[in-house]
N, C-alpha and C positions, 0 to 999 in steps of 0.2 A: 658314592656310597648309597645302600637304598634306605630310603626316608626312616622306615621300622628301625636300623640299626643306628640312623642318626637321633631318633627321637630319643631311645634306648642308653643312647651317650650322654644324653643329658640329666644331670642331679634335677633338675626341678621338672620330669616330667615321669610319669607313673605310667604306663600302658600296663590295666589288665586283662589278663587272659582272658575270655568270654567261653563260655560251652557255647560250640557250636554243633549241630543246630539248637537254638535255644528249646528249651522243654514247652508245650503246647499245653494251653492253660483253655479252659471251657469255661466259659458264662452262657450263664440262661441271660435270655432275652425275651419282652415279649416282643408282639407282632409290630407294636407302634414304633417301639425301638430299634428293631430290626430293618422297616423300609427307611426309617433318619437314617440306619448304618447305610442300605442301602445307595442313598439318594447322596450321602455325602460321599461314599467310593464312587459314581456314576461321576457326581461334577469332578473329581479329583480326578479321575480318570480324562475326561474331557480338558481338564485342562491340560496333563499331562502331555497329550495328543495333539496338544494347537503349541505349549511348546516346542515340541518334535519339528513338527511340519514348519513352523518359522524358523529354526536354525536350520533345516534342511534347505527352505527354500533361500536362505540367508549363505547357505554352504558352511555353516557353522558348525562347530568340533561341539559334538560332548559329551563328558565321559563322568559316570560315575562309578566309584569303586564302593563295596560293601563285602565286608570279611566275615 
């Protein structure tokens, strides 16, 4: 059975619907806050990228799902 229709069977579990794509929301920024945004998507990115390359080099599975 796939997981969605198993969750769905269950009284004590709610999945709701989401709009997808979700609706795009704008904030001003100024400049100081925009390289902090910057600077913390660069390390997140970096790290992202050195976990990649260790399961790779690990031959490790991985998978993420997002709906």
């Amino acid at each position: 059975m796939h997981l969605r229709a198993q969750l769905e069977s269950e009284e004590w579990v709610a999945i709701k619907e989401l709009a997808w794509p979700p609706e795009p929301v704008a904030y001003q920024v100024d400049e100081e806050m925009e390289r902090a945004l910057l600077d913390t998507l660069a390390e997140s990115y970096k790290e992202l990228v050195a976990f990649f390359a260790e399961a790779a080099a690990e031959q490790e599975c991985t998978v993420f799902w997002a709906e």
